[in-house]
N, C-alpha and C positions, 0 to 999 in steps of 0.2 A: 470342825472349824466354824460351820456356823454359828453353834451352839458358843463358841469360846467368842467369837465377835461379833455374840450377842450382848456382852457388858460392856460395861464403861471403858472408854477404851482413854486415860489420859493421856496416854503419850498425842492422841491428836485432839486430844481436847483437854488441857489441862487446867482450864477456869472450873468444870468441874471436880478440883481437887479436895475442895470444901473442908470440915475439921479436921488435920495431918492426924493420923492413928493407926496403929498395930495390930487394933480388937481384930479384924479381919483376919487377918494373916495368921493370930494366934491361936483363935479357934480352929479354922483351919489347920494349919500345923497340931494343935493338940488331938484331935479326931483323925489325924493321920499316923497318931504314934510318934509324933516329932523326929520327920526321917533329916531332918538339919542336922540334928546333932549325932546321926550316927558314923559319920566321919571328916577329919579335923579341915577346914576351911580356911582359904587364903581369901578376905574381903576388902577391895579394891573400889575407892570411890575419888574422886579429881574432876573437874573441870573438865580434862583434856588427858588424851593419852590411855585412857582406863583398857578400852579394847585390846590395844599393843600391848599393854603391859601385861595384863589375862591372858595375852597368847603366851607371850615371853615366859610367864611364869609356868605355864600349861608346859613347854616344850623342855625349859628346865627339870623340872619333876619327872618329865617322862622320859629323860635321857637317864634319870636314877632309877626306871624301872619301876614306878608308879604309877595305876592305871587312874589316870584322873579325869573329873567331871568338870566343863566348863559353862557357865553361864553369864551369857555375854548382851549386851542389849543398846541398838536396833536390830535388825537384822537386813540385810541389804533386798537379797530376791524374799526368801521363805520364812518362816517362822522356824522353822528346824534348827539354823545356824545358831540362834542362841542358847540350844541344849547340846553338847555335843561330848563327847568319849572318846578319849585319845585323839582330838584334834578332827574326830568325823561327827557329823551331824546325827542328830537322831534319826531313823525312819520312820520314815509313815505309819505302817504297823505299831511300831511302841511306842509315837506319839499318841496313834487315836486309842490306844490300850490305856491310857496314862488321861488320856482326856476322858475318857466313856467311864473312868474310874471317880475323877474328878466329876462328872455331871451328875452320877448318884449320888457323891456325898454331898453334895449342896444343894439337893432336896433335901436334908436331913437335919442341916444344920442351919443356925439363926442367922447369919450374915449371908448376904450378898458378894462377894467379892470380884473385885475389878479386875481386867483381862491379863493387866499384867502381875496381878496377885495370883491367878490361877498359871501363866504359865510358871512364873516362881515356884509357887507348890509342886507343879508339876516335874519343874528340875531339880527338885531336893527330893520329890519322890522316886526320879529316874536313877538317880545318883545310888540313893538306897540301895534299891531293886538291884541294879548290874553292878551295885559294890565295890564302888568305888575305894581306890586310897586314900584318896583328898578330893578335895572341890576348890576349883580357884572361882569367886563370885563375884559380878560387876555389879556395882550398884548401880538403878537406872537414875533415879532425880536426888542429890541431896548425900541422906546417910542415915538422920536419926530416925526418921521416920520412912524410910525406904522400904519397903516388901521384902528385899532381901534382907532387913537387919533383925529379924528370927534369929539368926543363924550368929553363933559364937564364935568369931574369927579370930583364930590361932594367929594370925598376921595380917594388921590390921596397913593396910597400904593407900598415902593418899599421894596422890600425883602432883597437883597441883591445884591455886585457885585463882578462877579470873573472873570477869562478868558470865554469866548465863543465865539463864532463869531465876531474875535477879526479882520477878515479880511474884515468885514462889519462893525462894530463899531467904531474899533480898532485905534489907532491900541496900546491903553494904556488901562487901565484902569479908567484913567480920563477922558478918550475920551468916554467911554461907560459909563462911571456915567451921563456925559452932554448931551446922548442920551438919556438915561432912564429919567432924571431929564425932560425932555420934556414933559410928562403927567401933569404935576403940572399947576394947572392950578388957577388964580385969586376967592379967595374968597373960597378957598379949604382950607381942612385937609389935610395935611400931617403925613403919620403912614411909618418913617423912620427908619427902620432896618436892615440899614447896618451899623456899627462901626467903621469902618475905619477913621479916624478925619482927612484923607485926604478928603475922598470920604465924608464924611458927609460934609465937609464945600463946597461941589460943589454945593449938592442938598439943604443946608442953603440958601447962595448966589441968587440960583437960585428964589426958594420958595418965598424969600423975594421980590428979583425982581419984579417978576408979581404980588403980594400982598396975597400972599397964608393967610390965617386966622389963620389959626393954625399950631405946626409944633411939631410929636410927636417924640421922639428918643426911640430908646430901648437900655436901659440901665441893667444893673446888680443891680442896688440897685433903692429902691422908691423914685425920690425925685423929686417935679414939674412934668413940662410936660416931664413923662418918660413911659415906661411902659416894660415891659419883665419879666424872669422868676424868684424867687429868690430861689426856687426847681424844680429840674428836675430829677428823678428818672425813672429805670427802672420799670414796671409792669409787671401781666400776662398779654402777647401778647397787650404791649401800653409803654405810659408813665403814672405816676402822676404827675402833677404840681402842683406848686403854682404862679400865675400869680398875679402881678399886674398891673393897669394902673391910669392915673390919676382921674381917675372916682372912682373906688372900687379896691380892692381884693379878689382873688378867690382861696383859700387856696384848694387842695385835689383835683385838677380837675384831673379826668380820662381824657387820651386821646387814644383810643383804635388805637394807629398807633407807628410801630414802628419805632425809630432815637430818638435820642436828639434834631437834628436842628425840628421837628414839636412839641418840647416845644417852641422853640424861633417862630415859625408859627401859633400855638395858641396863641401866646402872641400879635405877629402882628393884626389878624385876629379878635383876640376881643378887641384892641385898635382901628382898621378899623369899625365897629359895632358901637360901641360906641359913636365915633366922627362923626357918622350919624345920629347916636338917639343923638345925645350932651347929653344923663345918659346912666347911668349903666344899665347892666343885674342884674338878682336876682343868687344868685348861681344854682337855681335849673334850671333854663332855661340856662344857661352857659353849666351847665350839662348835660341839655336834648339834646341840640345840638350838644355837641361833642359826646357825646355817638352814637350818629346814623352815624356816620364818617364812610364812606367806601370807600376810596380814592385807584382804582385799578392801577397796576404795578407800585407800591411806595413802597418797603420794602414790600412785598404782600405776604406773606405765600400762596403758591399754592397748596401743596401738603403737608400733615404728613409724608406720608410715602411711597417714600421716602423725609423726608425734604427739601423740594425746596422753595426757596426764589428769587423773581424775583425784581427789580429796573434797572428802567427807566435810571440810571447816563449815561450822555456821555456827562460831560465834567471833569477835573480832582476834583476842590469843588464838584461836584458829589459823585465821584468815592473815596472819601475822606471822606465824609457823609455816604457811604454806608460801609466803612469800619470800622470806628467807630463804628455804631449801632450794626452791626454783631458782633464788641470784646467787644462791652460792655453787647449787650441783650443773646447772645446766648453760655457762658461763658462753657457751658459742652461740646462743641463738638469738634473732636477733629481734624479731617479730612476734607478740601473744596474741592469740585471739581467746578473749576470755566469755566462754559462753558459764554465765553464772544465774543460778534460784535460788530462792530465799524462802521461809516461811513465812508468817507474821508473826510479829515481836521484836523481829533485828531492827536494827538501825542502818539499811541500807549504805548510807553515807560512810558511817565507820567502819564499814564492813567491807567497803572496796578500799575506803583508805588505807587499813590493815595491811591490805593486800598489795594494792600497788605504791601507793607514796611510803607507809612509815617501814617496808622491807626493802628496798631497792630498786622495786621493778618502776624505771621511771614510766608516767601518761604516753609519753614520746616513743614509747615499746610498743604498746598497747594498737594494735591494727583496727582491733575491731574488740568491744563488749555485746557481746550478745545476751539479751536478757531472755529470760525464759520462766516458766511455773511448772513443777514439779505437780502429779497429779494426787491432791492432797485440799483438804477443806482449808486446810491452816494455809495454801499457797500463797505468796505474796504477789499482789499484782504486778505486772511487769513495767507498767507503766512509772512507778516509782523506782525501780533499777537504774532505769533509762535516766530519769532527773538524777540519780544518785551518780551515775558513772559522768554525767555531764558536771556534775557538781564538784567530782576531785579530778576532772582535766583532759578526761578522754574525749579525742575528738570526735568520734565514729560509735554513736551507740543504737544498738538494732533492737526490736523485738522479732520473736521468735513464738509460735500458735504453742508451740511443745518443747521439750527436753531434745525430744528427737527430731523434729525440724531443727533447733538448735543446731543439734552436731551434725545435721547434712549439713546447713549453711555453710558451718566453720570447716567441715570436708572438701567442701565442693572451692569454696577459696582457696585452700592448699591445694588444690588439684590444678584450677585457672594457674594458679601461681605455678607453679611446674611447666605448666604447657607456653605461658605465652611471657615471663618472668615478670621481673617485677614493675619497671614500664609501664604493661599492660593491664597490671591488677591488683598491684600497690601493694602484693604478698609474695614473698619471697619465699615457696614451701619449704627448699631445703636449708633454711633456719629460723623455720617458723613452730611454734609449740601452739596447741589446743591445751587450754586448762579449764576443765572444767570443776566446778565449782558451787560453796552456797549451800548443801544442805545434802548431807546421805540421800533423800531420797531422789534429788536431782541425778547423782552419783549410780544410784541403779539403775533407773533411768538409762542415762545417758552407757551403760556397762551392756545394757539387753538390748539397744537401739544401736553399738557398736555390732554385738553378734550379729545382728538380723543385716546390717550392710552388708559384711565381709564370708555370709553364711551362703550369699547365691540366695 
């Protein structure tokens, strides 16, 4: 690990992303026997959603009896979670086997390559090795030029497009559709789930271009090559849907995850499935797969008591998806205390807007914002939180030293609230929610500083 987070590491420093190129990855790959293409690949790139839907896809396949590799990226606690085999992380052992392999060959060879190009390498060589059936592959920034786009994806999957690293893509929205639209690759599926009829006729265009085979849209209603939700309802602690796609329909499917957008990623994910198998699932294996779904710091209930809910959002379609689910699923409660980090880059301001004005959650919810910094060079000062949460209407905005001072604060106020009601402490715990928020690494964070309270 040291030797691996001894390179360039862009996911926390991405001004050093300098000229976008492939040369790395491909030499690399080529001196490795090119273990990418020794078996068929489901490649997964979107704004938002990409991880759920990589699960989604991973649990579908595996319910047909497919021993599959997934490659998933951030990762919450460890480096491991993002290589993993039927749903279990790599170990230790066949990481550092897979890295001490990796550290000879790049003495050897011309390029340098960057931390998350080695571990890339390193899950398409894992893949190889324990032989895999398939590979379901998330891209980390982009698509044309992403580490993972070596690799020739049998099903090319785009989630969605909204603002994110809009200073690397950017600096439109049509300029990051043409990015992502880069995975699509000749003789491929296309499972098209963005709506935009801007954005869609990029990834059209494009698709047709290179000679993509197929090309799925998600739509609201059944008709041709479409597929999406035509019920999306809340459940206990999920959704129900009813999905269709051009293959079948799946009326009553449980999906034990909470948001509305993971019906529109159920619906992706078994359109992506399906245009692999070219048929259907049966309803009961649709259902056996989503039911074993357990997709952590996504809408993630951490805690009952006191109520805590943790998501990953940091960008504003985040923080906008996360507001939504909260006014729609969680409709009795009556009081948030939102302990929220950021990175640098966001736009604080639109970033709590998202969240509390343009979703439902009125200022007048809002008990307390507590602002916070993830431990992280990119962390954004919390001082600006603070003027941001003051600026769309919350009247009560804190700083916090940590993540985890953070969540005692907002524990220790649910707790006063219990004891002495609301009178006494202007929180009412038994309808009060913790949401935390602002940025995955806040989200582990605040997930290992939950353990260590309730651990004694």
């Amino acid at each position: 690990m040291d030797w691996l987070d001894g390179h360039v590491n862009l996911e926390s420093h991405p001004a050093k992303l300098g000229r976008p190129t492939l040369e790395r990855m491909r030499v690399l790959m080529e001196h490795m026997g090119s273990p990418q293409l020794c078996y068929p690949t489901i490649h997964i790139t979107g704004t938002n959603g990409k991880g759920s839907v990589a699960e989604m896809i991973t649990r579908l396949l595996m319910a047909k009896g497919l021993n599959v590799g997934t490659y998933t990226s951030p990762n919450l606690h460890r480096v491991n979670e993002r290589i993993a085999y039927n749903g279990s992380p790599i170990n230790d052992e066949d990481l550092e086997q897979v890295l001490s392999f990796l550290k000879k060959l790049e003495s050897s060879i011309s390029v340098t390559p960057t931390r998350f190009e080695l571990l890339t390498a390193a899950a398409f060589y894992w893949f190889s090795d324990t032989a895999v059936d398939a590979a379901v592959v998330e891209v980390g920034i982009g698509g044309r030029w992403d580490a993972t786009n070596v690799t020739d994806g049998l099903v090319s999957v785009i989630t969605n497009v909204s603002k994110d690293h809009l200073d690397i893509l950017g600096p439109t929205l049509q300029d990051v559709a043409k990015e992502k639209a880069g995975i699509i690759k000749q003789n491929s599926a296309v499972v098209l789930g963005e709506t935009d009829d801007v954005l869609k006729k990029i990834f059209i265009e494009h698709a047709n271009d290179v000679g993509a085979e197929m090309i799925l849209e998600r739509s609201a209603n059944d008709s041709g090559s479409t597929f999406g939700c035509s019920s999306n309802l809340p459940a206990y602690k999920g959704r129900v849907v009813d999905i269709f796609t051009p293959w079948s329909t799946y009326p009553q499917l449980y999906i034990p995850l909470h948001g509305e957008h993971q019906g529109d990623n159920g619906a992706s994910a078994l359109a992506a499935a399906e245009a692999f198998f070219k048929s259907s699932f049966t309803a009961e294996l649709a259902s056996q797969a989503f039911s074993s779904l357990n997709i952590k710091g996504r809408l993630e209930v951490i805690s009952q008591k006191p109520l805590c809910l943790v998501d990953g959002a940091h960008n504003p379609a985040g923080m906008a998806m996360l507001g939504r689910a909260v006014a729609e699923e969680f409709l009795t409660i009556k009081n948030f205390i939102i302990v929220v980090g950021m990175l640098n880059g966001r736009d604080p301001v639109e970033m709590l807007q998202q969240l509390i004005v343009s979703s439902g959650i009125l200022p007048s919810k809002i008990c307390e914002v507590i602002a916070c910094a993830p431990r992280s060079e990119r962390a954004m000062p919390t001082e600006r939180i603070v003027q941001a949460g003051l600026a769309v209407g919350v009247t009560k905005v804190t700083q916090a030293s940590s993540v985890r001072s953070a969540l005692n604060m907002a524990y220790t106020k649910c707790e006063i609230g219990n004891e002495v009601g609301v009178s006494g402490a202007n929180v009412d715990a038994t309808a009060t929610m913790v949401v935390v928020t602002g940025s995955l690494y806040v989200v582990a964070e605040a997930i290992r500083a939950h353990g260590m309270a309730f651990s004694g």
